[in-house]
C-alpha positions in Angstrom: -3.9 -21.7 -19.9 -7.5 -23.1 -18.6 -9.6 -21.1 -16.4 -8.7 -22.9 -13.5 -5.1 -21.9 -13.7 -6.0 -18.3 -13.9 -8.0 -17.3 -11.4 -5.7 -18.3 -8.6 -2.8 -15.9 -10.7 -6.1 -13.2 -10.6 -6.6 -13.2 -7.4 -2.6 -13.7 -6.2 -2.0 -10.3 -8.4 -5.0 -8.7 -6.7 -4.0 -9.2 -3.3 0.1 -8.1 -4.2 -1.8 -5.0 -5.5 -3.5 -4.8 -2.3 -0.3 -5.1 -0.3 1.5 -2.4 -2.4 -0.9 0.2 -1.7 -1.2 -0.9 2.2 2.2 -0.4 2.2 2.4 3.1 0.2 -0.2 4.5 2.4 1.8 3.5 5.7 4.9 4.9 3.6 3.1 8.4 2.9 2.4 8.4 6.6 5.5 7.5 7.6 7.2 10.6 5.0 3.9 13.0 6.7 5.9 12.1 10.2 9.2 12.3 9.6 8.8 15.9 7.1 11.4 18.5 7.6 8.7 21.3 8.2 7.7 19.4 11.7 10.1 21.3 14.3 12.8 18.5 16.4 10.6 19.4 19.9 7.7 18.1 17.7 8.9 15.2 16.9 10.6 13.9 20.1 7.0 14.3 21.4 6.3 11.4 18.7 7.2 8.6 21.0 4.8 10.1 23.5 2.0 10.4 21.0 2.3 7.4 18.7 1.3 9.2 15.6 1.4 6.2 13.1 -0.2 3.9 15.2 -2.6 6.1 16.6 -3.8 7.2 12.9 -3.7 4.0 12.1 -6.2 3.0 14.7 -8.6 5.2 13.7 -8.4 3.9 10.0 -7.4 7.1 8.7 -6.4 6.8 4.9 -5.4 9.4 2.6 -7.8 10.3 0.3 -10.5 10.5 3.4 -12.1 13.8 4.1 -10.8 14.7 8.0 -12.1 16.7 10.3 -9.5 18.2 12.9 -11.0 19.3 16.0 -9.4 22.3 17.9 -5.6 21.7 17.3 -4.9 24.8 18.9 -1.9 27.2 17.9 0.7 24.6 17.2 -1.7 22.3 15.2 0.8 19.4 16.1 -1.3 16.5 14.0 -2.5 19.1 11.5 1.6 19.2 10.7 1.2 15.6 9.4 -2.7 15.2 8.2 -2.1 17.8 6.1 0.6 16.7 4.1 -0.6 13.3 4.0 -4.1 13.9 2.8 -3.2 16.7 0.9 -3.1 14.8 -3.2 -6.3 12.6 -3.0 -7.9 13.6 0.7 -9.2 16.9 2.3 -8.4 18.4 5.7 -11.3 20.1 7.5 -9.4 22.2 11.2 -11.8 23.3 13.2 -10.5 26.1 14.8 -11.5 28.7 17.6 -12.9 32.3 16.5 -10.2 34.3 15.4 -12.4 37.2 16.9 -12.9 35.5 20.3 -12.8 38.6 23.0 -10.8 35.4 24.9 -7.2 36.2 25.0 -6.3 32.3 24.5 -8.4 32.0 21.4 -7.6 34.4 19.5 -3.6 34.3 20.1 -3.7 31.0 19.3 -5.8 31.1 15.9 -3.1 33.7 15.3 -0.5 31.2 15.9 -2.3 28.7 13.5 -2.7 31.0 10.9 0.7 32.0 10.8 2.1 28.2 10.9 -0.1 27.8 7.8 1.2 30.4 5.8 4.8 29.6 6.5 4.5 26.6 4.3 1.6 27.0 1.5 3.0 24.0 0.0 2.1 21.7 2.6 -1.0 23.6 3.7 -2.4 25.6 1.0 -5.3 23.3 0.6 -6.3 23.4 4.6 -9.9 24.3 5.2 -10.2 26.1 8.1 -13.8 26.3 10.1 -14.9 27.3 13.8 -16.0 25.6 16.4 -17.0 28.5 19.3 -19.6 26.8 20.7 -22.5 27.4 21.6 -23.5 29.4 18.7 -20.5 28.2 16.3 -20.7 24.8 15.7 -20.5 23.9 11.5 -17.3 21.9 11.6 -17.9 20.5 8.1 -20.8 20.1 6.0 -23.0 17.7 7.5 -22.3 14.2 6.5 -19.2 14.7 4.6 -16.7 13.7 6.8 -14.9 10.0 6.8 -13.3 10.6 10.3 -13.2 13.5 12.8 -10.4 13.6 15.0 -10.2 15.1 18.9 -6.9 15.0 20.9 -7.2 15.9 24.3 -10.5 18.5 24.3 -13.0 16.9 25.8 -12.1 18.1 28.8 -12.5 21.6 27.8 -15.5 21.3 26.8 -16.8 20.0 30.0 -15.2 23.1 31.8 -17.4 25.1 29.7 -20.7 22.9 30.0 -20.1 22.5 26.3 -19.3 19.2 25.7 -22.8 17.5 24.3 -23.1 20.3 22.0 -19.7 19.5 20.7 -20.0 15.7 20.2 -23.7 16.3 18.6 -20.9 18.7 16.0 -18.9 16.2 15.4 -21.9 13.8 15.1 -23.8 15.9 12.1 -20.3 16.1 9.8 -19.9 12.6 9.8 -20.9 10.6 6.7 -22.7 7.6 8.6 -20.3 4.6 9.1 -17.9 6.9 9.6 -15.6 7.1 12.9 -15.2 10.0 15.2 -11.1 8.8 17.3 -11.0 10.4 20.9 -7.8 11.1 22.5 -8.0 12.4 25.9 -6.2 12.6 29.6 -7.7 9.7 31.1 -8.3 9.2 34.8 -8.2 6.5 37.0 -11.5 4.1 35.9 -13.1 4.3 39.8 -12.7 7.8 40.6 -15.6 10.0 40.6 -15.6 12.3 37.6 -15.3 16.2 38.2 -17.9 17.6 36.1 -15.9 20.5 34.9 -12.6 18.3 34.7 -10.3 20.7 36.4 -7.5 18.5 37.1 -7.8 18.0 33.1 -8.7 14.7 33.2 -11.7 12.2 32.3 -12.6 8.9 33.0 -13.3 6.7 29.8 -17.2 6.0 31.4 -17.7 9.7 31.2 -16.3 10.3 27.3 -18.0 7.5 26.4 -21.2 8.4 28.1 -21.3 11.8 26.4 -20.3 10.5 22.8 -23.4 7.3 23.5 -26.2 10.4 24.4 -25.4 11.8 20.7 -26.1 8.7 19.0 -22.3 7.2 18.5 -21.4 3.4 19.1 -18.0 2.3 20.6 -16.3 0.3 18.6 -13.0 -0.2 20.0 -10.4 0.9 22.9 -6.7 1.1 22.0 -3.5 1.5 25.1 -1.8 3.1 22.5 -1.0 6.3 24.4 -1.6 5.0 27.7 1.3 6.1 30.2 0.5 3.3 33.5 2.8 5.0 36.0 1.0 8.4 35.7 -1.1 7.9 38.9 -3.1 10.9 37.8 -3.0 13.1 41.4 -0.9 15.8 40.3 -0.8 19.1 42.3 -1.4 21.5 39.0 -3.7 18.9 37.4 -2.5 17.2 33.9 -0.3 20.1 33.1 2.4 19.6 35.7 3.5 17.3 33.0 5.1 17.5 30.2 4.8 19.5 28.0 3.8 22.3 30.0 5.3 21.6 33.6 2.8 24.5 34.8 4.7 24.0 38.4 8.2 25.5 37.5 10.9 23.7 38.4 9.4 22.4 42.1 9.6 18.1 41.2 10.1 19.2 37.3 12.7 16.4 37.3 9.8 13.7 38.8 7.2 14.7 36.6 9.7 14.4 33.3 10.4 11.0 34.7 6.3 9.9 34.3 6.1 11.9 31.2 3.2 13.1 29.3 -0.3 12.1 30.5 -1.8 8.7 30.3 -4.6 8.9 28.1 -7.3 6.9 26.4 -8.1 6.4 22.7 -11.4 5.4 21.7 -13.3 4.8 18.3 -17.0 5.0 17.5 -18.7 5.0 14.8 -21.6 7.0 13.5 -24.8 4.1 12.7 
């Protein structure tokens, strides 16, 4: 066979390859979503939350080293990072003190801890660090991380006049190139933000204004988990949806109807 005739067969097996491992990685994803060890109430939330696509978006593979920011006591995406990075990646959660003197904190590190431990096949190899700003902020060791990963936090942070240190946290773990994905409750694009974010949402200027002071670059928007008839004017904030329905029953059956927040999800990248 001449040399002409076997480069095209080179490079047709090289790309088959290509495809078989794109679609292995989507297939571990997929087997990450769908696990047994996810509660049911976790997973109906998945067609709020767009896990697959979502990940996707951020360019999250498995053997990357992720940082998980805050997932609080239920650590709903840890339940699938950490089974799908868990043979060739590493899973950095960046949790809350477990000593905090705040209530919230520390019953939800609890909570965390005790998830973990139910299941030390799936999560055995779960590093666990703490953010507590302002004097606990090593999320990772600085520049290790391929992608660091926030799901509607930013708005705590601003509460607590926080938020710069956080994103300069997330900035210093990050290998450079590498992408820090937002998710957060996002408001309506002309409204004048609340510094403190009360209502629990942002507008996409002011997340992307914090994460540009650190040094990040936008690189890309995604309506993945937008929700366009959540008019955002809610009399208990973001949390008279669902999940929480902080109201009670008063217009529980309305707010179940718009279901869970619209929200933004943005990618930079670390220069």
């Amino acid at each position: 066979m001449s040399p002409n005739n076997i480069l095209p067969r080179i490079i047709l097996l090289a790309l088959l390859m290509l495809s078989f491992y794109s679609v292995a990685d989507s297939g571990s994803l997929q087997t990450a979503i769908n696990s047994e060890h996810r509660s049911k109430a976790h997973q109906n939330r998945d067609q709020s939350r767009h896990p697959e696509e979502t990940l996707a978006f951020f360019g999250v593979e498995p053997d990357m080293t992720i940082v998980e920011i805050w997932p609080g006591g239920k650590g709903w995406y840890t339940e699938i990072l950490a089974p799908y990075l868990k043979d060739s990646g590493l899973l950095y959660v960046a949790q809350f003190n477990e000593n905090s003197s705040v209530p919230y904190f520390s019953k939800s590190f609890a909570e965390f801890k005790r998830k973990l431990a139910a299941h030390p096949d799936i999560y055995g190899q779960v590093i666990i660090t703490t953010l507590q700003p302002p004097k606990q902020l090593k999320i990772a060791p600085p520049g290790s991380a391929d992608r660091v990963l926030t799901f509607r936090n930013v708005h705590n942070w601003m509460k607590s006049d926080q938020a710069l240190q956080v994103f300069e946290a997330m900035y210093l773990a990050l290998k450079p190139g590498g992408i820090l994905g937002v998710v957060e409750h996002r408001n309506a694009a002309q409204t004048e933000q609340d510094p403190k974010a009360k209502s629990g949402y942002v507008t996409e200027t002011a997340v992307i204004h914090l994460a540009e002071q650190i040094g990040f670059k936008l690189l890309a928007k995604s309506e993945i988990n937008a929700n366009p008839i959540d008019m955002h004017d809610h009399p208990k904030g973001v949390w008279s949806l669902p999940p929480t329905f902080r109201g009670g029953e008063k217009n529980k059956a309305s707010f179940e109807q718009i279901g869970e927040s619209d929200r933004m999800t943005l990618k930079f990248i670390k220069p």
